[in-house]
C-alpha positions as CSV (number, residue, x, y, z in Angstrom):
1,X,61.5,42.7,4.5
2,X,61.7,44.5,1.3
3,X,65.3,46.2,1.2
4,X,65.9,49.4,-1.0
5,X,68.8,47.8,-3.3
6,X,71.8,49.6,-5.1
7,X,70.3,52.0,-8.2
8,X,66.9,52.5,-6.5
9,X,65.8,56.0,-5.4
10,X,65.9,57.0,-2.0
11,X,62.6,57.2,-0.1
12,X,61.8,61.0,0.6
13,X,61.5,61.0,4.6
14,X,60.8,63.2,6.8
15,X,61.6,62.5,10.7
16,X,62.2,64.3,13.9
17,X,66.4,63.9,15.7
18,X,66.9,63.7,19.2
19,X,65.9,67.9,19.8
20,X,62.8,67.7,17.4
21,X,64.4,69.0,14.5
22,X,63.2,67.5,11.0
23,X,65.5,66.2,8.7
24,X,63.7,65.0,5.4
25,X,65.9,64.0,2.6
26,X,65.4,67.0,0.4
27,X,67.7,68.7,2.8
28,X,70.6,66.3,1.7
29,X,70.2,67.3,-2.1
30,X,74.3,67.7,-3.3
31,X,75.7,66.0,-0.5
32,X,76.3,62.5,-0.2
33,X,74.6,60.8,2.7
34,X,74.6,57.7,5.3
35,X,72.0,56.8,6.9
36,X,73.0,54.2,9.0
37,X,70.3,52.2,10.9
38,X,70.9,50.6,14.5
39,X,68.8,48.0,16.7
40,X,69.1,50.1,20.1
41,X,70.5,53.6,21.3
42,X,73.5,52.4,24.3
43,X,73.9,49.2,23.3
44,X,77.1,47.7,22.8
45,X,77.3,47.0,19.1
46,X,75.2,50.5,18.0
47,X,78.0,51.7,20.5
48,X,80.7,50.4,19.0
49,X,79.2,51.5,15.6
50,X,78.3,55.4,16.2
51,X,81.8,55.4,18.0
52,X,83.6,54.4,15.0
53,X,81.6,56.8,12.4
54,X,82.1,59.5,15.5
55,X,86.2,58.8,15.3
56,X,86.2,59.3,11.7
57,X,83.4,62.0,11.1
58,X,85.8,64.6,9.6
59,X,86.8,62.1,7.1
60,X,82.8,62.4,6.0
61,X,83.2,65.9,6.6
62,X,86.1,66.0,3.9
63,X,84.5,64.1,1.4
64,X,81.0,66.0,1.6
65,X,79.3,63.4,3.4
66,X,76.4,63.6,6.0
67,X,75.3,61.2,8.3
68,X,72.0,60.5,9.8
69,X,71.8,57.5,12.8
70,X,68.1,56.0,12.7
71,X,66.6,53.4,15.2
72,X,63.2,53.5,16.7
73,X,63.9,54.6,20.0
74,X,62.8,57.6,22.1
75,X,63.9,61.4,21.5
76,X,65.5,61.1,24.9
77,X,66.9,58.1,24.7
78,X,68.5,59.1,21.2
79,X,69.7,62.9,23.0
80,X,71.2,60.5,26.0
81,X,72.9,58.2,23.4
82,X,74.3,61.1,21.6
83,X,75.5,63.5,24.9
84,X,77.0,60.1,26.7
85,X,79.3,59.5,23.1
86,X,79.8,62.9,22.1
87,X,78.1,62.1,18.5
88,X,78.4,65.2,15.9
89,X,75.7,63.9,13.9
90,X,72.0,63.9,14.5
91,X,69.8,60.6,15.7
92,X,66.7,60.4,14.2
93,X,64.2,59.0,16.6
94,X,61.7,56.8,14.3
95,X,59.4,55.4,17.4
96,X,56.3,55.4,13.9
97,X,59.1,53.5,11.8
98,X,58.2,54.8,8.7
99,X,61.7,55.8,8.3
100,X,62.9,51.8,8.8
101,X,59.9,50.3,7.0
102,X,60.6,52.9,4.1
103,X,64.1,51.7,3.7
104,X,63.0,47.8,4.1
105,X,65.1,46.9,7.5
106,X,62.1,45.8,10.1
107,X,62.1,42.2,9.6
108,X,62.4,39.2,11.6
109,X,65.5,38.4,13.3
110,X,67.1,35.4,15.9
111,X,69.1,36.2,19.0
112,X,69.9,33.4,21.3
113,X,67.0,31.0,20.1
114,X,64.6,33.6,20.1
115,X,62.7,34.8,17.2
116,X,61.4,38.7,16.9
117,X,61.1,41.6,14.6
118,X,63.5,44.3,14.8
119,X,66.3,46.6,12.7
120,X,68.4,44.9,10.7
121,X,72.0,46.6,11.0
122,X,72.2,48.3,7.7
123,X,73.8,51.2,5.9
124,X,72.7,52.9,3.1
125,X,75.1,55.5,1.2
126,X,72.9,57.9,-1.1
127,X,74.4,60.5,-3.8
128,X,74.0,64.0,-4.4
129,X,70.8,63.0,-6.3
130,X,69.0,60.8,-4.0
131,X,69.7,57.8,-5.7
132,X,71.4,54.5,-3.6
133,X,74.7,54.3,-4.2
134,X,76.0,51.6,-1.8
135,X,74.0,49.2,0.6
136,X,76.1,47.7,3.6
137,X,73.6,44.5,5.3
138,X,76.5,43.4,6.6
139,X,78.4,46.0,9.4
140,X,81.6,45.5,10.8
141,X,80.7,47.6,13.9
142,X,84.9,48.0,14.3
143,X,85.6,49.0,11.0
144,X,82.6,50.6,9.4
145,X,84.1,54.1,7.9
146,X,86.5,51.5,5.5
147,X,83.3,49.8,4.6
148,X,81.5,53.0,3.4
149,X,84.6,55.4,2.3
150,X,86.1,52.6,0.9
């Protein structure tokens, strides 16, 4: 895993959200963004997570914020995720992982014994400019609007 640290420049992606739309990050230019990546779409910490952000999206709103989910499910399983939670923001479905290999979170992880690659839970907050401006590795699922508006 090579990880996109605090100071580098954003990689410039282009990906399609849970309708097909493409958001690239051009589109983002004097706004501040989140991209926030998740393991799974409906699981229960990615639930927990996109719940939280969901509770407190004006907050974002206010403080000229976007955000951008990203996990390498399906489309549809991205559009189900976001009907079933009522999430304002857009899912980009990364099923290529370009996104997540841009940003450096594929890597190898450990769940009950077991060994795999996956998404790391990570959040990255980018400024007007497209440069990295915080990098979160380590999500409190619960509490995860303090973490980035802090």
């Amino acid at each position: 895993m090579n990880i996109l640290k605090i100071g580098d420049k954003a990689p410039n992606f282009s990906s399609e959200d849970e309708l097909g739309n493409i958001h690239k990050l051009e589109d983002y230019k004097g706004k501040k963004l989140v991209v926030f990546f998740y393991p799974k779409a409906s699981t229960p910490g990615c639930t927990t997570e996109a719940c939280e952000l969901r509770d407190n999206y004006n907050r974002f709103l206010d403080a000229n914020y976007a955000l951008l989910g990203v996990s390498a499910d399906s489309k549809e399983r991205q559009q189900k995720f976001k009907e079933k939670n009522n999430l304002p923001f857009s899912l980009l479905s990364d099923e290529s992982k370009e996104v997540i290999n841009a940003f450096g979170v594929w890597g190898p992880k450990k769940f009950m014994g077991k060994e795999y690659d996956g998404i790391h839970r990570t959040t990255f907050v980018i400024d007007e400019n497209g440069i990295i401006e915080d990098v979160i590795l380590k999500v409190k699922t619960k509490e995860h609007t303090a973490q980035i508006l802090k």
